[in-house]
LOLO-885586 format. One record per residue (C-alpha): residue number from 1; x, y, z. Coordinates in nm, 4 decimals. Layout:
N
<site><i>NUM</i><X>X</X><Y>Y</Y><Z>Z</Z></site>
...
//
This chain:
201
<site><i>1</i><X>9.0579</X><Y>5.0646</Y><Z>-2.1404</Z></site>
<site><i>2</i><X>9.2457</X><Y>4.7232</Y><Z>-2.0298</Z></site>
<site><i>3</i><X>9.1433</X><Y>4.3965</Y><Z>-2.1677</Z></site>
<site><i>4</i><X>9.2849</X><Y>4.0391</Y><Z>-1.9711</Z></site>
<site><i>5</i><X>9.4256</X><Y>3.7744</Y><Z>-2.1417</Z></site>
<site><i>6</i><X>9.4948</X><Y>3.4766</Y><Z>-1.9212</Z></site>
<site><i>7</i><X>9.7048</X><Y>3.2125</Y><Z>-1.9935</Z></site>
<site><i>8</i><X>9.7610</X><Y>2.8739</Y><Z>-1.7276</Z></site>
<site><i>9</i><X>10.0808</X><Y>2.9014</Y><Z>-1.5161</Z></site>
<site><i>10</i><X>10.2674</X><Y>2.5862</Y><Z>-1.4730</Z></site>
<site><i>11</i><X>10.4085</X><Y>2.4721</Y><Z>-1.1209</Z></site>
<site><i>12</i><X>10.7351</X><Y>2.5291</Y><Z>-1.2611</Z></site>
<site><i>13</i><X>10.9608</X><Y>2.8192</Y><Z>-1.1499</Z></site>
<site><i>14</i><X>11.3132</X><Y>2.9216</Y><Z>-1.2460</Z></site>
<site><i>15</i><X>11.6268</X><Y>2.9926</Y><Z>-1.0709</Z></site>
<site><i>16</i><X>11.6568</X><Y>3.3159</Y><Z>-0.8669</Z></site>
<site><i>17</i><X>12.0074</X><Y>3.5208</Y><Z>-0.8800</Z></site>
<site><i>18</i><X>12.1302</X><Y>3.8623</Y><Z>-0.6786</Z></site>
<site><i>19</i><X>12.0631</X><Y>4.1780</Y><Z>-0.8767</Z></site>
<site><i>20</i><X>12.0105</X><Y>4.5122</Y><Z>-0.8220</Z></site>
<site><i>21</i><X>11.8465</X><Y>4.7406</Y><Z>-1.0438</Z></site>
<site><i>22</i><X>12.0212</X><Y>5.0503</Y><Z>-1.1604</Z></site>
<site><i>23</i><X>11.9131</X><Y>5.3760</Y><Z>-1.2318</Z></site>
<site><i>24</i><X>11.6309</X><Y>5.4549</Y><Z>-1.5122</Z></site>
<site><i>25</i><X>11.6134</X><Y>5.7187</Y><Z>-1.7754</Z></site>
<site><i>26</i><X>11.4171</X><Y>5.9878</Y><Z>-1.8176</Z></site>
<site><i>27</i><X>11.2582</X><Y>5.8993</Y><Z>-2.1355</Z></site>
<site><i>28</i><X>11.1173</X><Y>5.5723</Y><Z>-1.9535</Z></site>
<site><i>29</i><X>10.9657</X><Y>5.8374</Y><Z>-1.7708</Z></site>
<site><i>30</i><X>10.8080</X><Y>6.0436</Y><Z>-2.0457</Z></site>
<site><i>31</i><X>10.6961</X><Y>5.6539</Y><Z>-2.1572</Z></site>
<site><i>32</i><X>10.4520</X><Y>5.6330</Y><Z>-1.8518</Z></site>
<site><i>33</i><X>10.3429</X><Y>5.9800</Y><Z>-1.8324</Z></site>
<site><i>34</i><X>10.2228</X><Y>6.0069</Y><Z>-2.1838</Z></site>
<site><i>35</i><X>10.1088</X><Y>5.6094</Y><Z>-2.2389</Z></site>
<site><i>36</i><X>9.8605</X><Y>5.7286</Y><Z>-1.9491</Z></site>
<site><i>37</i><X>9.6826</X><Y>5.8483</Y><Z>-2.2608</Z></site>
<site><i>38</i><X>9.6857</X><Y>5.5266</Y><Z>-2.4001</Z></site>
<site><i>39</i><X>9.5059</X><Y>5.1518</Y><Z>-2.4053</Z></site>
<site><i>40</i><X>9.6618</X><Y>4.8615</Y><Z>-2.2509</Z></site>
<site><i>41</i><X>9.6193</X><Y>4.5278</Y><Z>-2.2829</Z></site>
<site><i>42</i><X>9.7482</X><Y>4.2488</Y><Z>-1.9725</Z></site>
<site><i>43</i><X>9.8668</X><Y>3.9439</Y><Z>-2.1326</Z></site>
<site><i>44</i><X>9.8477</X><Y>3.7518</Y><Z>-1.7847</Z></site>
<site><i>45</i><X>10.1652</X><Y>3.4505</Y><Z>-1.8253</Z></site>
<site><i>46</i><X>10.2418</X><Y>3.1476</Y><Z>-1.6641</Z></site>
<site><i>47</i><X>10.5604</X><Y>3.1224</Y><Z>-1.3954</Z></site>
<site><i>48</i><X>10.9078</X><Y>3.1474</Y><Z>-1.5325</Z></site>
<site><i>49</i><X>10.9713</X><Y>2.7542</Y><Z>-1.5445</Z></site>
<site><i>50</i><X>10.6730</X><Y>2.7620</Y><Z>-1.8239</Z></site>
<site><i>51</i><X>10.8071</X><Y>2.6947</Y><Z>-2.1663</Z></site>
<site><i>52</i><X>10.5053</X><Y>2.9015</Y><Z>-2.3126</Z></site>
<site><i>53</i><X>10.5850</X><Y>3.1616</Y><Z>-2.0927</Z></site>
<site><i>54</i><X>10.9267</X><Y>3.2088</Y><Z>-2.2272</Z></site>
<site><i>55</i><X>10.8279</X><Y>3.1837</Y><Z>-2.5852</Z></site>
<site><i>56</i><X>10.5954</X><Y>3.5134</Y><Z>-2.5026</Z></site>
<site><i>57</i><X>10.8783</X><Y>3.6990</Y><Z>-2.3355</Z></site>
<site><i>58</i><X>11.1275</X><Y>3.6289</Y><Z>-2.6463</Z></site>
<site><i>59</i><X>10.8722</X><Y>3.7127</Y><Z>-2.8438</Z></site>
<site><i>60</i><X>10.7920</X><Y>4.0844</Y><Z>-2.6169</Z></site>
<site><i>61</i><X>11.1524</X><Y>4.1940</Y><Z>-2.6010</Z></site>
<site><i>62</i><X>11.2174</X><Y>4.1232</Y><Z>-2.9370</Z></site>
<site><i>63</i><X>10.9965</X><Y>4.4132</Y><Z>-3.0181</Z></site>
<site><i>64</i><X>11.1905</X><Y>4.7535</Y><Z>-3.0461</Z></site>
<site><i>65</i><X>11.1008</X><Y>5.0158</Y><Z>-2.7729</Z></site>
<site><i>66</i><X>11.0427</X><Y>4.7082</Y><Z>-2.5016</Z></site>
<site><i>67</i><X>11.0148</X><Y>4.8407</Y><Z>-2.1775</Z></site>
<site><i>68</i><X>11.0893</X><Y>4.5986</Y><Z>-1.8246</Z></site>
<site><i>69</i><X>11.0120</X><Y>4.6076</Y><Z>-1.4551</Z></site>
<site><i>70</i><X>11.2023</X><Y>4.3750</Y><Z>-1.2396</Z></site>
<site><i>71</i><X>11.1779</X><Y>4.2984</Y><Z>-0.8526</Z></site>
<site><i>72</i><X>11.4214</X><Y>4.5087</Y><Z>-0.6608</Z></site>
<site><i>73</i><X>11.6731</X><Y>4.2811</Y><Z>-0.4542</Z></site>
<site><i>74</i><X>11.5365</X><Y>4.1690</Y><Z>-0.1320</Z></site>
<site><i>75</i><X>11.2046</X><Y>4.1965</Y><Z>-0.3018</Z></site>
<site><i>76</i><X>10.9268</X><Y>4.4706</Y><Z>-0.3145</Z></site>
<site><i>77</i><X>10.7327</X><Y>4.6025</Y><Z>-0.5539</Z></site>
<site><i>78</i><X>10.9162</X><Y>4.6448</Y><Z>-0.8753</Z></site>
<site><i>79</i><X>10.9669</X><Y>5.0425</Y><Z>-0.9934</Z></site>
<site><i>80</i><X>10.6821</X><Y>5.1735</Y><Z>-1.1562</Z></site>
<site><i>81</i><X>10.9373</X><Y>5.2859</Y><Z>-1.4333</Z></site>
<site><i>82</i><X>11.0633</X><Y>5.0037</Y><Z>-1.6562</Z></site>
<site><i>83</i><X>11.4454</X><Y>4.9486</Y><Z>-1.7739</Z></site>
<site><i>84</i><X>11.4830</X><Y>4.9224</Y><Z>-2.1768</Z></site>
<site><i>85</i><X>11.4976</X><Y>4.6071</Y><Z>-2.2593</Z></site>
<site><i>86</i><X>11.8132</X><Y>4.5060</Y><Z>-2.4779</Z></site>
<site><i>87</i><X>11.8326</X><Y>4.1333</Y><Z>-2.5264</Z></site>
<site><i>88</i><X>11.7146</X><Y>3.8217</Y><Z>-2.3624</Z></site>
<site><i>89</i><X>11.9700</X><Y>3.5880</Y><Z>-2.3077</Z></site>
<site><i>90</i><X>12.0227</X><Y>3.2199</Y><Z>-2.1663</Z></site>
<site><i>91</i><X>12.1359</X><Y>3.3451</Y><Z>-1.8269</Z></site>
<site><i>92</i><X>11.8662</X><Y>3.6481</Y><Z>-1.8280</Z></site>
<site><i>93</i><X>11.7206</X><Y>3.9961</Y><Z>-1.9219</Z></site>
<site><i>94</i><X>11.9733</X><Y>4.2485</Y><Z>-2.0240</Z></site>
<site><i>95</i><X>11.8755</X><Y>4.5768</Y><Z>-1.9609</Z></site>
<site><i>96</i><X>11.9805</X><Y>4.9367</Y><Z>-2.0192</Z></site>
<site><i>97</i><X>11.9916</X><Y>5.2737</Y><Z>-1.7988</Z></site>
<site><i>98</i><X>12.0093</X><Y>5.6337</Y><Z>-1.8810</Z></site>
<site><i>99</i><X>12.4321</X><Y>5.6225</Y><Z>-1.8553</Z></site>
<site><i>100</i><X>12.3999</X><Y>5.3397</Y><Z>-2.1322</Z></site>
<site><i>101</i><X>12.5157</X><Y>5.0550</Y><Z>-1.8887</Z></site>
<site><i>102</i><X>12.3614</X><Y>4.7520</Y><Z>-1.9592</Z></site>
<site><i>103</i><X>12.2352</X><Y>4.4895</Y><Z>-1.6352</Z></site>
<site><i>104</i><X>12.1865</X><Y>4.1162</Y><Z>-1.6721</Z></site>
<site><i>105</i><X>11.8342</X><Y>4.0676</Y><Z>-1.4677</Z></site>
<site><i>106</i><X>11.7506</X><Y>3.7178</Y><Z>-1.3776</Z></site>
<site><i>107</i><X>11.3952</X><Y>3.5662</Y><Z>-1.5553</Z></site>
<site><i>108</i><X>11.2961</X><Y>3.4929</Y><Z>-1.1670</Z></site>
<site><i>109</i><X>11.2892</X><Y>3.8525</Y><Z>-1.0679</Z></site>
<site><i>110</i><X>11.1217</X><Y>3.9718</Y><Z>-1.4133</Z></site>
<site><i>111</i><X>10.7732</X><Y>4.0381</Y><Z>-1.3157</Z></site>
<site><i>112</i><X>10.6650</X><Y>4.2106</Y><Z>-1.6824</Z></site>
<site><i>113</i><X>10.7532</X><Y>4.3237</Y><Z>-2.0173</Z></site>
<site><i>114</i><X>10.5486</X><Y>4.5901</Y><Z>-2.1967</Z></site>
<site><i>115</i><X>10.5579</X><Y>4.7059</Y><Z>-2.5753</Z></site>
<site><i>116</i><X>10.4186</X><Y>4.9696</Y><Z>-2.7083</Z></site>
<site><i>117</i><X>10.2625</X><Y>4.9991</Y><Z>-3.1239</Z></site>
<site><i>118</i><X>10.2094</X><Y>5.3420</Y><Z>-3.1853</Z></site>
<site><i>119</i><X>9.9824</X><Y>5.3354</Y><Z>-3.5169</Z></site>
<site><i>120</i><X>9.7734</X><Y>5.1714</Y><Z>-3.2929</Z></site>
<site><i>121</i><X>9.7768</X><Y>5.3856</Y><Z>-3.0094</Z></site>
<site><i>122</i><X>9.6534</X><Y>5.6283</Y><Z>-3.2645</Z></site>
<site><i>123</i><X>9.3594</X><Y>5.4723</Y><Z>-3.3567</Z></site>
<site><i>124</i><X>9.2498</X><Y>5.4166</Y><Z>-3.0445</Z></site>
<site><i>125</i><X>9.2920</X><Y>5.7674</Y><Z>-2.9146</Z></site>
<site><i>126</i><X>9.1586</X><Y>5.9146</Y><Z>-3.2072</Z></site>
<site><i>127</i><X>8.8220</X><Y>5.6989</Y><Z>-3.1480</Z></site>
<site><i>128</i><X>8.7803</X><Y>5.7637</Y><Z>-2.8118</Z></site>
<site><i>129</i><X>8.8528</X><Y>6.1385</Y><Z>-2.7589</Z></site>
<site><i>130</i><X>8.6708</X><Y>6.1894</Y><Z>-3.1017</Z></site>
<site><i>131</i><X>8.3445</X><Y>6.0139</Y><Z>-2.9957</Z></site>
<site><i>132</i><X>8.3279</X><Y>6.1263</Y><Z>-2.6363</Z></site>
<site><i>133</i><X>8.3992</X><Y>6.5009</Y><Z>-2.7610</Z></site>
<site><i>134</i><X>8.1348</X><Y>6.4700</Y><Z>-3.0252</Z></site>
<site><i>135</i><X>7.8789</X><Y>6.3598</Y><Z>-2.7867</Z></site>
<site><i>136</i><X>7.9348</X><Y>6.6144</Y><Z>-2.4720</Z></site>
<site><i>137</i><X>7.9704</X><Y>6.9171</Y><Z>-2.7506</Z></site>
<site><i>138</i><X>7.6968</X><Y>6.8217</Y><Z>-2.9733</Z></site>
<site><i>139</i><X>7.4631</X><Y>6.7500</Y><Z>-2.6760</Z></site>
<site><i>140</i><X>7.5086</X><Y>7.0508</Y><Z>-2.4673</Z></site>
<site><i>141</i><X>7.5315</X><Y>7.2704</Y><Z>-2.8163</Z></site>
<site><i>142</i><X>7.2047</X><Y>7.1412</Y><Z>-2.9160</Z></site>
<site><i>143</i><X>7.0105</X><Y>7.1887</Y><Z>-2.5144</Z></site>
<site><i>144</i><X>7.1806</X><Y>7.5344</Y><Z>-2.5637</Z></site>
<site><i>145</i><X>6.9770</X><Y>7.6237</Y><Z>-2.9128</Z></site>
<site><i>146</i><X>6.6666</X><Y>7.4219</Y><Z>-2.7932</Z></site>
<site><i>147</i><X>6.6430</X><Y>7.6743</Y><Z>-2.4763</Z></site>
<site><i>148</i><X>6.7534</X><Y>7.9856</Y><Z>-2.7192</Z></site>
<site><i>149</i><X>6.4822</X><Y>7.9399</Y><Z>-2.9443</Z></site>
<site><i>150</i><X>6.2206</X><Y>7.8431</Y><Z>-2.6464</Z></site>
<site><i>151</i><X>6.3464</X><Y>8.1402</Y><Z>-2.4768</Z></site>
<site><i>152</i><X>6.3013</X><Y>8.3600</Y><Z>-2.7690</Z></site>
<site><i>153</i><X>6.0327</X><Y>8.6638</Y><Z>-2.8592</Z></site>
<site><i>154</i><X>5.7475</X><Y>8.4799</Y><Z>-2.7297</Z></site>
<site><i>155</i><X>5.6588</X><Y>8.2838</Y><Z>-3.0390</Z></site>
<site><i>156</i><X>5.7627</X><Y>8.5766</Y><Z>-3.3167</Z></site>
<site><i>157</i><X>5.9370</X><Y>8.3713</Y><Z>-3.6172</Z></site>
<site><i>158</i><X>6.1355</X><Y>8.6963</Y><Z>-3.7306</Z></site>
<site><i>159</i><X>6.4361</X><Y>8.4965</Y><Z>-3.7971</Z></site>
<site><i>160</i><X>6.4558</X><Y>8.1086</Y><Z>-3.8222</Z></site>
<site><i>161</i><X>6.6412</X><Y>7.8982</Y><Z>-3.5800</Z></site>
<site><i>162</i><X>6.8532</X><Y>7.6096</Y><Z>-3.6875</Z></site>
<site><i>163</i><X>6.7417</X><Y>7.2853</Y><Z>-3.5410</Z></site>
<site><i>164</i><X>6.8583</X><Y>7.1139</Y><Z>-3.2196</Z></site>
<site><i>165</i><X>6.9480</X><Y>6.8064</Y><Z>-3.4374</Z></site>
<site><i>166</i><X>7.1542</X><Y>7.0265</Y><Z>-3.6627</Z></site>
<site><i>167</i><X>7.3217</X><Y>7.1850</Y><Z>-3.3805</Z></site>
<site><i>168</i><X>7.4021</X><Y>6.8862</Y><Z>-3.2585</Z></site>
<site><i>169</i><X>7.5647</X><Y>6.7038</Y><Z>-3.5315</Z></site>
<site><i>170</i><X>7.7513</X><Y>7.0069</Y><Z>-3.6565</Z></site>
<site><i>171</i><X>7.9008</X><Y>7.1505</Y><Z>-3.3151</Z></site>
<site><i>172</i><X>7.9202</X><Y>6.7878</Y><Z>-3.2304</Z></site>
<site><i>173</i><X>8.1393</X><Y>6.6510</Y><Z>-3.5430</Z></site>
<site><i>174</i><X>8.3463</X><Y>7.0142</Y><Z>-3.5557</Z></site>
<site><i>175</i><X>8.4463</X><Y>6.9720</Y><Z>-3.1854</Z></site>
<site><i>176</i><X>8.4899</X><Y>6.5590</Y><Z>-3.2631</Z></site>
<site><i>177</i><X>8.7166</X><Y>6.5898</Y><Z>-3.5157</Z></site>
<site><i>178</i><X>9.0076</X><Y>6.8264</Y><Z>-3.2846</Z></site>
<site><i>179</i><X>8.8917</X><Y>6.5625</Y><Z>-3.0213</Z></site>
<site><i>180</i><X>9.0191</X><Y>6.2956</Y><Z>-3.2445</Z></site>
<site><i>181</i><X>9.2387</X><Y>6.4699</Y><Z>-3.3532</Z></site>
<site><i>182</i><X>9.4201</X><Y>6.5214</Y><Z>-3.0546</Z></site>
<site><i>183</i><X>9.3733</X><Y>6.2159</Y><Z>-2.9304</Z></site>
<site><i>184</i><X>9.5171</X><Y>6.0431</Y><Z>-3.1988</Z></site>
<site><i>185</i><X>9.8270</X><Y>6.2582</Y><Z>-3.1454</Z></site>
<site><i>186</i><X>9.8135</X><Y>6.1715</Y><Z>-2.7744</Z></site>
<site><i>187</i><X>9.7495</X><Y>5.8208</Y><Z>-2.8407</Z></site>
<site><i>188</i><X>10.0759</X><Y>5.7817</Y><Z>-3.1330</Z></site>
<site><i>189</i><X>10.2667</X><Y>5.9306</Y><Z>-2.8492</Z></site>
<site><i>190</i><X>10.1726</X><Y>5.7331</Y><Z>-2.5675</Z></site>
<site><i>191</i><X>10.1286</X><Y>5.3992</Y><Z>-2.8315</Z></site>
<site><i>192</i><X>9.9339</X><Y>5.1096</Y><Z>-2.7224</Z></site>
<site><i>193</i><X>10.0501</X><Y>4.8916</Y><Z>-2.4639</Z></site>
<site><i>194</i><X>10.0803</X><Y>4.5457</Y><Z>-2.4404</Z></site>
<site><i>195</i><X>10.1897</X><Y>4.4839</Y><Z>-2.0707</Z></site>
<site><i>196</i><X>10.3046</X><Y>4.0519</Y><Z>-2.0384</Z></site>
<site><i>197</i><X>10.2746</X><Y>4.0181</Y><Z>-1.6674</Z></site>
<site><i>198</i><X>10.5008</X><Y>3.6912</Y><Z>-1.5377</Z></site>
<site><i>199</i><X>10.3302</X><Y>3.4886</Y><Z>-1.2574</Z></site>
<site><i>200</i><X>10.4361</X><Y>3.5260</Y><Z>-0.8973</Z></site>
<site><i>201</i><X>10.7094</X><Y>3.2693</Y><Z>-0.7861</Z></site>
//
């Protein structure tokens, strides 16, 4: 589930510095693995030059549990793990590793900054895996007592047979709420991601 929100670049870009990324921990892993589970939503930015562009990257890392990926040196794709974000400063992007050493990453070479809101993450697990396992199980539940009681003793009524529609909404909501359950666990894990992508230089 990904929703787009564009914003205009400007022509403006900034500065571009020598770094090379260091090694990444693995929690960040864990981070992708389980937000895989999860919603995102692409806030699409302007270049670095653009002032409103800046204001939404102070405003992403100051958000605890702010995850980075920056372009490797000599360019590339960036990793698909990000670094932990620890400040943004004048000069750049300070980010951590797994040893606890902290990087300063030039803006030029940050191409995103993702955040993650767990209560939210939640929700929308809970919603999805909930409704989607309520309708598969309370469909196929109720086809299965529809053909039982077609099936049957060739008409006899020796014992009464609960209605496809009641099937339905009671296999249905039983099986929907350890869906949503579980999603909602997977989802509070995982958290929902808000993923500000920079425009290309």
């Amino acid at each position: 589930m990904r929703r787009i929100v564009a914003r205009t670049p400007s022509e403006r870009s900034g500065h571009v510095d020598a770094w090379r990324p260091s090694g990444h921990s693995r929690r960040a892993w864990v981070v992708v693995i389980v937000a895989s589970f999860g919603c995102t939503t692409t806030h699409a930015l302007g270049r670095i030059g653009d002032p409103a562009t800046l204001v939404a990257l102070r405003q992403a890392t100051a958000h605890p549990g702010a995850f980075a990926r920056v372009e490797p040196l000599g360019g590339g794709r960036p990793p698909a793990v990000g670094a932990p974000v620890r400040a943004l400063t004048g000069d750049g992007l300070l980010v951590g590793d797994a040893s606890g050493a902290q990087t300063l990453a030039p803006l030029a070479r940050v191409r995103s900054v993702s955040t993650y809101d767990r209560l939210r993450g939640a929700r929308d697990g809970a919603v999805v895996l909930g409704v989607v396992t309520f309708v598969l199980v309370g469909t196929a539940a109720a086809l299965l007592a529809s053909r039982s009681s077609t099936d049957g003793c060739g008409g006899c009524q020796s014992h009464a047979e609960p209605s496809p529609a009641l099937v339905f909404f009671g296999a249905g909501g039983l099986f929907g709420l350890a869906g949503a359950l579980l999603g909602g666990g997977l989802g509070a894990l995982g958290g929902h991601e808000d993923r500000y992508v920079v425009a290309p230089r």
